[in-house]
C-alpha positions in Angstrom: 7.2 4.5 18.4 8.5 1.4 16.5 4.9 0.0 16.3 3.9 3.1 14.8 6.5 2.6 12.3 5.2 -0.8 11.5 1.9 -0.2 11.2 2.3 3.2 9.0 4.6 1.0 6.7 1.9 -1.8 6.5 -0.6 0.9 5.5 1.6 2.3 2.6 2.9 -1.3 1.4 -0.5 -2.3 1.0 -1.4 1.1 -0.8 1.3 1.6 -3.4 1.8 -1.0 -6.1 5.1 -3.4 -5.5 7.2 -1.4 -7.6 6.9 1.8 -6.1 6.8 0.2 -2.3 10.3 -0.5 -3.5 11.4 2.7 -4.1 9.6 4.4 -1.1 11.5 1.5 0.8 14.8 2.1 -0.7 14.4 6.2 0.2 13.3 5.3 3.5 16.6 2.7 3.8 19.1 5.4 2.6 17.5 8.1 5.3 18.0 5.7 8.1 21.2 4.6 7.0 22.8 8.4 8.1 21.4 8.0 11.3 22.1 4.1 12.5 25.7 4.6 13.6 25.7 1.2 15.7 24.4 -0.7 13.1 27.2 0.3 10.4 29.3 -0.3 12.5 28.6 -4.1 13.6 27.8 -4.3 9.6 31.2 -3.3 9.1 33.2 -5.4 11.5 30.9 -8.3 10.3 31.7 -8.0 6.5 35.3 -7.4 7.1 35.6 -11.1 8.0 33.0 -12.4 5.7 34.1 -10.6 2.6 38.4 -11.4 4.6 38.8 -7.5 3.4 39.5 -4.1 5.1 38.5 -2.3 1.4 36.4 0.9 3.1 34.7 1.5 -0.3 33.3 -1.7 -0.9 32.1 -2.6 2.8 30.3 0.7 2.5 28.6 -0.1 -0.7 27.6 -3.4 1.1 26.6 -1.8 3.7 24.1 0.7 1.9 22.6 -2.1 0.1 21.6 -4.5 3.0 19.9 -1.6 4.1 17.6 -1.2 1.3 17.2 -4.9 1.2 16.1 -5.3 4.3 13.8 -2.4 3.9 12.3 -4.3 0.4 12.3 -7.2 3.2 9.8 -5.5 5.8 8.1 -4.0 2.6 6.9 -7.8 1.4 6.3 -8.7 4.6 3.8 -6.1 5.1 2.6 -6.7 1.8 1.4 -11.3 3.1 -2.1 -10.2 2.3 -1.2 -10.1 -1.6 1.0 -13.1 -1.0 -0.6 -14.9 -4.0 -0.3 -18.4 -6.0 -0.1 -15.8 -9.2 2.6 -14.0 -7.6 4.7 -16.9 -6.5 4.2 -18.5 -9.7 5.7 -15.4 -11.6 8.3 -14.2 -9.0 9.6 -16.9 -7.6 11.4 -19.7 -8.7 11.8 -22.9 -6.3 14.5 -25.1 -6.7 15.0 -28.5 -5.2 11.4 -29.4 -4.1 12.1 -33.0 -4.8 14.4 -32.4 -1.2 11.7 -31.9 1.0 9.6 -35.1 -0.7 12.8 -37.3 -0.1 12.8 -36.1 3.8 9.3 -36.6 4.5 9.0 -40.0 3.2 11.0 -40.9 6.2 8.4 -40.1 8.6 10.4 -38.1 10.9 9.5 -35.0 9.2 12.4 -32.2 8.7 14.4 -29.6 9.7 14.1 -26.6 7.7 17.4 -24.7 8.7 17.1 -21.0 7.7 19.4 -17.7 8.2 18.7 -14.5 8.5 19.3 -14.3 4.8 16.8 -13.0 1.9 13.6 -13.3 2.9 13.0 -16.0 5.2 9.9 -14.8 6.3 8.3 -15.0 2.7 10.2 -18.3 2.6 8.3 -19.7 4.9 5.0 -18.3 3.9 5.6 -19.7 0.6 6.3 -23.2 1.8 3.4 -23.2 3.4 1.7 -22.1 0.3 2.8 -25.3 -1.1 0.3 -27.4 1.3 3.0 -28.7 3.6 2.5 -28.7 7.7 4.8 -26.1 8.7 5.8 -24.5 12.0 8.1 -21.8 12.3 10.2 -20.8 15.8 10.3 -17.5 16.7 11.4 -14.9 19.5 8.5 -13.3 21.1 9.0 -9.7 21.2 9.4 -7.7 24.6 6.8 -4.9 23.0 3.5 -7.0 23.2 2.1 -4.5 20.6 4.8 -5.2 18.2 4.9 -8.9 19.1 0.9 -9.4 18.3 2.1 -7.0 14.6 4.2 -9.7 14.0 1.8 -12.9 14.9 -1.2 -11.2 13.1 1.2 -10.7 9.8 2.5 -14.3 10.2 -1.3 -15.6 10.8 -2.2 -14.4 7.3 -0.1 -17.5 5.7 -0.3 -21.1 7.1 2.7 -20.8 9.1 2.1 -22.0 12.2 4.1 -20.2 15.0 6.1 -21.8 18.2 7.7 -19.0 20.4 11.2 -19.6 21.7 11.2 -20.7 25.5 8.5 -23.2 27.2 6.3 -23.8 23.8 10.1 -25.2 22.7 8.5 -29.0 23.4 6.2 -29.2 20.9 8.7 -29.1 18.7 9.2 -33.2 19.4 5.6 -33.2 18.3 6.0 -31.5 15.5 8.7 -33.6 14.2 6.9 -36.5 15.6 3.7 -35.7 12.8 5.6 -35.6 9.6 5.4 -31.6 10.0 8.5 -28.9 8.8 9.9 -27.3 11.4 11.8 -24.0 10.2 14.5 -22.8 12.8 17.3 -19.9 12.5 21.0 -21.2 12.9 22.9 -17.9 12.5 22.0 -16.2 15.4 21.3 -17.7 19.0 18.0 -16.4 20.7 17.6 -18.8 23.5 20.7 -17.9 25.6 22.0 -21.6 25.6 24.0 -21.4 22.0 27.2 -22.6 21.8 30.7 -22.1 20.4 31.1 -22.9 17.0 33.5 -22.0 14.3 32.0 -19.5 11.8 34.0 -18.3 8.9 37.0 -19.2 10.1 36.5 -17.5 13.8 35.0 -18.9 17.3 31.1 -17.4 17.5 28.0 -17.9 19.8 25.3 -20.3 17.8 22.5 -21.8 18.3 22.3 -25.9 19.1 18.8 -26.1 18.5 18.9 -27.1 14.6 21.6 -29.7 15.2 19.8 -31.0 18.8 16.3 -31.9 17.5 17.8 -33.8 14.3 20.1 -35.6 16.8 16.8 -36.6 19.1 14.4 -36.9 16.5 16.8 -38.6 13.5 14.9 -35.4 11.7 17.1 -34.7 8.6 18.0 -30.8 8.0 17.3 -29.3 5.2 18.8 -26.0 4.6 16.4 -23.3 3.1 17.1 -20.0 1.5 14.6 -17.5 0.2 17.3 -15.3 -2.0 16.5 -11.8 -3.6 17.6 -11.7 -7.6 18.8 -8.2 -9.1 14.9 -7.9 -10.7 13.3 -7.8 -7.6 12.3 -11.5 -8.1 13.3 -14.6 -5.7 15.1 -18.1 -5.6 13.6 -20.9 -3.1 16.4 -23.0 -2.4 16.1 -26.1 -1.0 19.5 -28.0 -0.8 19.7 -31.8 -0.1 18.9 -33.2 3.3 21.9 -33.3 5.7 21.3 -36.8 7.6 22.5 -36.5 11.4 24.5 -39.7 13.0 24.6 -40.2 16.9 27.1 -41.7 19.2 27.4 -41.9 23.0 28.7 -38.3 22.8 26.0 -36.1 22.1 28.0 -32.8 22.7 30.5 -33.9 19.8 27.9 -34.9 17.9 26.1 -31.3 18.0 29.1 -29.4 17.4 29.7 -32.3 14.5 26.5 -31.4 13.0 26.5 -27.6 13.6 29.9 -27.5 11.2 27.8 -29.1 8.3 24.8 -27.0 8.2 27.1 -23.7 9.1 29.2 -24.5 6.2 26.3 -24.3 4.1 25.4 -20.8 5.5 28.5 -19.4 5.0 28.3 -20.5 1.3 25.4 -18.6 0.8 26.5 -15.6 2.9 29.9 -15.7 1.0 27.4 -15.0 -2.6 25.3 -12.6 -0.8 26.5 -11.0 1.6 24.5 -7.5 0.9 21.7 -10.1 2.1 22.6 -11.2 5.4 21.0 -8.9 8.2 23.7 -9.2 10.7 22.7 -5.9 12.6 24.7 -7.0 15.5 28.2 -7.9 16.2 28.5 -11.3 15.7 32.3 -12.5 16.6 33.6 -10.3 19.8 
């Protein structure tokens, strides 16, 4: 059924002009919204200890509008075939290029530490519009249908995919080429996260970020695609964080993971109607 969804969505996106996708995205967004109990609720007990308030009111209106962001989010991802150099040039605005330049001159290539946050997939699509190497890791999805959706819409840019599980070596080669190497750190797909503080409370994470920099001397760059009230976009790139090793590598990985989680919440903290947190994330 879900595929169906995807693919009838894809066939409308592509159909209707950007501003009215929107809309029909937003109506779709608010429909759902009456029906995914489990969902508000993790969104609520999520937001209560981002936003550190138990305000009803306001967690609803949060609440409503990460649903139709997320819906403008599958919206431009169905719409990578119109994923132009005029578009980028006149919707989105890219700060801190100069980061990635600095990271690569290394040789160790870099980290690009993402969130489930804005738009990460246009993020990445539009990095790799820029001409860099870039790999992305991804979860493979149990519906092979809706897995091959996804790989055929991610196929259509230059990003270049590595699935979560045994293809997780050639990250070292990756790394090893000078290549970007974009990787989630607010959600732990693999199983093998650890604990980690996170606003203030222990959570499940994922090492993966703060491993590879460790083995690789890769510095991490953190990455945000952001949404603007206009319907445009802010490509963050924030300075390099440089990772330092010792003879204990577990301290050094939760060392690490505290730095680049710091930077998350920051940018969860200033949009947090962004952040797609459909599942309970502290238990």
């Amino acid at each position: 059924m879900l595929y169906f969804v995807y693919r009838i969505g894809r066939y409308l996106s592509l159909k209707l002009s950007l501003k009215t996708c929107y809309k029909v995205a937003v109506i779709c967004a608010d429909i759902y919204y009456f029906f995914a109990r489990d969902d508000r609720r993790n969104l609520a007990n999520n937001l209560k200890i981002i936003l550190g308030t138990d305000d009803k009111k306001l967690i609803k209106r949060y609440i409503k509008n990460i649903f139709r962001n997320f819906a403008k989010y599958l919206a431009d991802f169905f719409r990578f075939s119109k994923l132009s150099q005029d578009y980028i040039l006149s919707h989105i605005i890219i700060e801190g290029k100069e980061n990635i330049d600095k990271a690569l001159a290394n040789g160790k290539g870099a980290i690009m530490l993402g969130a489930h946050i804005g738009n990460w997939e246009m993020g990445a699509a539009v990095i790799a519009s820029l001409g860099y190497p870039f790999y992305a890791i991804v979860l493979s999805h149990k519906d092979k249908k809706i897995n091959d959706f996804f790989l055929h819409q991610r196929s259509i840019t230059d990003v270049k995919v590595i699935s979560v599980g045994a293809q997780l070596k050639n990250c070292f080669r990756v790394l090893r080429e000078n290549s970007l190497l974009a990787i989630v750190g607010d959600r732990d797909f693999s199983g093998h996260g650890i604990k980690a503080n996170f606003f203030g409370r222990p959570a499940i994470l994922p090492k993966g970020p703060a491993f590879f920099s460790l083995r690789t001397g890769s510095p991490i760059i953190p990455t945000f695609l952001l949404r603007t009230k206009k319907d445009t976009f802010r490509l963050v790139f924030e300075k390099p964080l440089e990772s330092k090793s010792t003879d204990d590598e577990e301290a050094d990985i939760k060392n690490l993971m505290q730095k680049y989680l710091s930077v998350i919440e920051r940018y969860i903290k200033a949009f947090p109607d962004q952040w797609y947190a459909f599942r309970k994330v502290w238990t």
